[in-house]
C-alpha positions in Angstrom: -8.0 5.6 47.6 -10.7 7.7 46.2 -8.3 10.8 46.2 -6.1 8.9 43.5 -9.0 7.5 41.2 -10.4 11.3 41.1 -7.1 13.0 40.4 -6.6 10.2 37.3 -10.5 11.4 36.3 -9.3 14.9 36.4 -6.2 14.4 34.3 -8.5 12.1 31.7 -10.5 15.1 30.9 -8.0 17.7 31.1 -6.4 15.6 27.7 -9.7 14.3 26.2 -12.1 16.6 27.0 -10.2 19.6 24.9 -8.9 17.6 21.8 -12.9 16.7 21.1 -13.6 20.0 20.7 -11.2 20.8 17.6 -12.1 20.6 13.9 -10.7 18.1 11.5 -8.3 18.8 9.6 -10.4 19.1 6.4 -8.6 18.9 3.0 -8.2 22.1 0.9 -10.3 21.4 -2.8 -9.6 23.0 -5.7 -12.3 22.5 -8.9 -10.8 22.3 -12.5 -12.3 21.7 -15.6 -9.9 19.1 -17.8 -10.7 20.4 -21.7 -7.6 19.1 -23.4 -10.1 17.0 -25.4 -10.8 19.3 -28.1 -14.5 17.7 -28.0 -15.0 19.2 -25.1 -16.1 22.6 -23.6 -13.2 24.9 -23.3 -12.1 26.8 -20.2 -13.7 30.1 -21.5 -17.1 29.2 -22.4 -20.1 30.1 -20.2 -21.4 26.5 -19.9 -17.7 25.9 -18.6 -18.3 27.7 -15.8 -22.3 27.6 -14.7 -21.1 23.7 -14.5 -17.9 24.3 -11.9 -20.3 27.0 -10.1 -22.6 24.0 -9.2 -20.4 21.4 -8.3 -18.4 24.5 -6.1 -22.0 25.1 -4.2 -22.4 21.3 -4.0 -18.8 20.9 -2.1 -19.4 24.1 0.2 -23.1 22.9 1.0 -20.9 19.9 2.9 -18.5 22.5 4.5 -15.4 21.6 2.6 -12.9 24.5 1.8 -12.9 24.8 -1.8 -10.1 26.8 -3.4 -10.7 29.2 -5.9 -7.7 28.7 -9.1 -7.6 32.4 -9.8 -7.7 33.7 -6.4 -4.4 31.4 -5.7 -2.7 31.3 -8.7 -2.9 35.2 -10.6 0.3 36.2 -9.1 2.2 33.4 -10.2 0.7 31.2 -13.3 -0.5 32.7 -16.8 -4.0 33.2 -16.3 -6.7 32.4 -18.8 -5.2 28.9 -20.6 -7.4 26.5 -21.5 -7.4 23.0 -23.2 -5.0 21.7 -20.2 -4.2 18.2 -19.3 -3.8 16.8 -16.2 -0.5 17.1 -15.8 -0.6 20.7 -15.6 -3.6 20.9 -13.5 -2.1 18.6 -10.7 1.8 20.8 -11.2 -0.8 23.8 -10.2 -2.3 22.5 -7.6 0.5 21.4 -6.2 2.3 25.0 -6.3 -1.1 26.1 -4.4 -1.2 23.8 -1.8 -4.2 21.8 -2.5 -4.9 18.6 -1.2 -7.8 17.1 -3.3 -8.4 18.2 -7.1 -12.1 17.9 -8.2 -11.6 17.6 -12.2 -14.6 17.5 -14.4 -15.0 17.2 -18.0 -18.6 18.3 -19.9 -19.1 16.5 -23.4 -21.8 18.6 -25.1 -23.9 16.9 -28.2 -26.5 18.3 -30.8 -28.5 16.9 -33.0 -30.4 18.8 -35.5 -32.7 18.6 -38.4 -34.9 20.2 -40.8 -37.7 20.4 -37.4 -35.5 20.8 -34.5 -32.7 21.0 -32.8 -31.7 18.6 -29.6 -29.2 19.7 -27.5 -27.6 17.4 -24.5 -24.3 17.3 -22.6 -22.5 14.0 -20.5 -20.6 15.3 -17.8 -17.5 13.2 -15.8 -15.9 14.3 -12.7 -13.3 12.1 -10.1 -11.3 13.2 -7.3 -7.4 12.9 -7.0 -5.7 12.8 -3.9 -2.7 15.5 -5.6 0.5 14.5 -3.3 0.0 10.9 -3.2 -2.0 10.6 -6.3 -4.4 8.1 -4.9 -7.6 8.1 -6.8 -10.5 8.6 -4.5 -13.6 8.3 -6.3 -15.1 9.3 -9.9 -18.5 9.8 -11.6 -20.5 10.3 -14.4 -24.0 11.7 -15.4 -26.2 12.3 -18.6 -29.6 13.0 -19.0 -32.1 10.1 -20.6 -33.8 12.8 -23.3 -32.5 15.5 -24.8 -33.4 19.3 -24.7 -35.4 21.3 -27.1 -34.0 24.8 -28.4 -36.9 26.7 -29.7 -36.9 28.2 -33.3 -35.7 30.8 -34.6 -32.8 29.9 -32.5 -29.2 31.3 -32.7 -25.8 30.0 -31.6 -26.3 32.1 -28.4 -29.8 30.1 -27.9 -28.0 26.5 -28.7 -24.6 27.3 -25.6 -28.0 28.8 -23.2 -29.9 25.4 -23.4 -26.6 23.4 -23.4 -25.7 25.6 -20.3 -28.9 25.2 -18.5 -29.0 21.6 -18.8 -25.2 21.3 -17.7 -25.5 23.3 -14.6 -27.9 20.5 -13.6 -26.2 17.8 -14.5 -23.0 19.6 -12.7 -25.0 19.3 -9.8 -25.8 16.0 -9.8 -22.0 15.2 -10.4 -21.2 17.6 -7.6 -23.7 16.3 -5.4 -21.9 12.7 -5.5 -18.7 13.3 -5.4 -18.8 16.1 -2.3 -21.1 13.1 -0.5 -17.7 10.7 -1.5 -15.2 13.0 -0.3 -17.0 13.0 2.9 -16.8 9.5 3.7 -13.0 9.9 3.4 -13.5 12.8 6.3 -16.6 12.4 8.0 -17.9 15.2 10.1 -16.7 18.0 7.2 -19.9 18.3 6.8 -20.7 20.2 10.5 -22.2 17.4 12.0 -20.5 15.4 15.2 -18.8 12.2 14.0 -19.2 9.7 16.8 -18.9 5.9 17.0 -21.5 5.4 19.5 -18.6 4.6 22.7 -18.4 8.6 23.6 -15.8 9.1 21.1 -15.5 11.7 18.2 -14.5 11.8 14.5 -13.8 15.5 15.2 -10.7 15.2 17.5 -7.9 16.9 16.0 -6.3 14.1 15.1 -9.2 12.9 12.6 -8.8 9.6 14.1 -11.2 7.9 12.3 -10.7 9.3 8.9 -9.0 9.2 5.6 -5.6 6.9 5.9 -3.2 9.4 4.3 0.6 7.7 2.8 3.4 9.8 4.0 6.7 9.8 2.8 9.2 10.1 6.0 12.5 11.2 5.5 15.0 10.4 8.2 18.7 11.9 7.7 21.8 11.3 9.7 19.3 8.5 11.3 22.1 5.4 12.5 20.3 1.7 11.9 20.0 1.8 15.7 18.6 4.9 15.8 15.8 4.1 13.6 15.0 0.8 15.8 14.4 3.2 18.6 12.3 5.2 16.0 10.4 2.6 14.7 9.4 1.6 18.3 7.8 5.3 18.3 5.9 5.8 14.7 4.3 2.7 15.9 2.3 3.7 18.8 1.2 6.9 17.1 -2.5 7.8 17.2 -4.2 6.6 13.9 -1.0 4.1 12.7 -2.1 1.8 10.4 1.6 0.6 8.9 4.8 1.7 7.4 7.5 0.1 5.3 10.5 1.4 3.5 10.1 3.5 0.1 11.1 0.8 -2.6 12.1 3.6 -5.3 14.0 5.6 -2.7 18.1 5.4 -1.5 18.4 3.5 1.8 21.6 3.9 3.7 22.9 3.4 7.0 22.5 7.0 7.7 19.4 7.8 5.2 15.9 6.1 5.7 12.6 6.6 3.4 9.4 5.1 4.5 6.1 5.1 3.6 3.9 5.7 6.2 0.2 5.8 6.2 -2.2 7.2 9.1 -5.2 8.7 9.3 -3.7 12.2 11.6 -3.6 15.3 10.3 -0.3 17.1 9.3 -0.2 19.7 12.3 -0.4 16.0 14.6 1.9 14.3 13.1 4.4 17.0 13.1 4.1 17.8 16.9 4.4 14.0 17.7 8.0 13.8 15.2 9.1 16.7 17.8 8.5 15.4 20.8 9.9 11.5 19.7 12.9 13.6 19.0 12.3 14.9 22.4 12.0 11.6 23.7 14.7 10.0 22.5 17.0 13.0 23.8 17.9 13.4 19.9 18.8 16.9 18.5 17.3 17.6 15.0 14.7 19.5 12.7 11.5 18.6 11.1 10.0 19.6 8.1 6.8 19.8 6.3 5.9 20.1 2.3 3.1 18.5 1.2 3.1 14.8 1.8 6.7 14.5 2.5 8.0 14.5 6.3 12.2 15.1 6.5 13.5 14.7 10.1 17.1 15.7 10.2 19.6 14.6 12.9 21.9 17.0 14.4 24.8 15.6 15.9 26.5 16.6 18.9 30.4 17.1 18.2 32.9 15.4 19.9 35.7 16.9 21.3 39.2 15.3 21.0 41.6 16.6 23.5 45.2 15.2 24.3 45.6 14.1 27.7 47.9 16.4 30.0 50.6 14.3 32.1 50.0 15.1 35.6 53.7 14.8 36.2 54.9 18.0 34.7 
């Protein structure tokens, strides 16, 4: 009896023991600056970008991955643009492969007299999930007085005091939205996720993180095959639910469901191949963004005429 009860132990940690010891699978962030307001700060100015190097510090201080725009995008976008709306900043970030867009927006204001001048800036930032467009959080900060430029002052003095008082705002901003996008994946930050039974946040499959909606596409799928599929999507680790894609064409053969779980895309792939596996099903899976297409192969049947035995 005890021979049995240690070989289970044995196999327990031989599955567990190694999946506790993998990273999430942390989301890749890409800071923009939306300045299609013209009362904004534009793209080029210096204030522009002391404010997305401290919300950048911020996000890395947490161990996210954040994506630098020119690094990804100078071979293929014109470089440079500024006063872009969202739409182009999410069509971007989608031909980059980023997951979460940290957009931010800095409202500068001056006031100024025969005395003084008084310079302040409001700064708004929010996080958008890019491929299923979930909003995941946003935020605002402006200071309570305003900054003094000292005389003689120039137009290079007024941006400098703007700038200096918008990098710490930026900050601030920074500082609350990198501590919200780590409630969505706990643990990014380097520490050990656990829920107090032995368990960890940082198991590969990132368990006990962010629900993510995927689209699953299943083609030359038969209404019974997808019963049999069904049975399978529902016991995967991190499930929450699933239900067919209202704006999509359902057939017989061609099913689109929504599907939300909280696995990572590397997990959720692996466990699409071995269903197939499973069910002794021939076909192909494939990956782009949030979008999963499982294709059936089908096997083809012969059709021979039978030979008379007789002659």
């Amino acid at each position: 009896m005890r021979k049995p009860i240690l070989l289970l132990i044995a196999i327990v940690c031989f599955f567990v023991a190694p999946s506790m010891a993998l990273a999430t699978d942390l989301p890749r962030v890409m800071i923009v600056g939306e300045d299609a307001d013209p009362d904004t700060v534009p793209r080029s100015s210096r204030v522009f970008k002391r404010v997305l190097n401290a919300i950048s510090n911020e996000m890395i201080n947490l161990g996210f991955d954040v994506k630098d725009e020119t690094a990804l995008t100078h071979m293929t976008h014109v470089q440079g643009r500024s006063r872009r709306n969202d739409a182009e900043l999410i069509q971007i970030a989608k031909d980059a492969g980023i997951d979460v867009l940290c957009i931010f927006s800095i409202y500068p204001n001056a006031k100024s007299n025969q005395n003084s001048v008084r310079v302040t800036a409001r700064i708004e930032g929010r996080l958008l999930s890019v491929w299923d467009g979930s909003r995941m959080g946003n935020f605002e900060a402006e200071p309570q007085q305003y900054q003094l430029v000292p005389r003689p002052y120039s137009r290079n003095d007024v941006l400098e005091a703007i700038g200096k008082l918008s990098k710490i705002i930026g900050s601030d901003v920074g500082a609350v939205l990198a501590d919200r996008l780590d409630q969505y994946h706990p643990g990014g930050g380097g520490e050990s996720y656990s829920d107090g039974g032995g368990g960890s946040g940082g198991s590969g499959v990132s368990s006990g993180g962010r629900l993510l909606e995927w689209t699953l596409i299943f083609d030359g799928f038969s209404d019974d095959d997808m019963l049999d599929v069904e049975d399978y999507i529902t016991i995967f680790t991190g499930y929450d639910s699933h239900r067919p894609k209202t704006n999509a064409l359902n057939t017989s053969s061609h099913h689109e469901l929504w599907y939300k779980t909280s696995i990572d895309s590397a997990h959720l792939k692996r466990n699409m191949v071995r269903m197939l596996r499973k069910l002794n099903m021939k076909g192909r899976v494939y990956i782009s963004g949030n979008e999963v297409k499982i294709v059936k192969q089908h096997r083809v049947k012969q059709r021979r005429k039978q030979s008379n035995s007789d002659w």
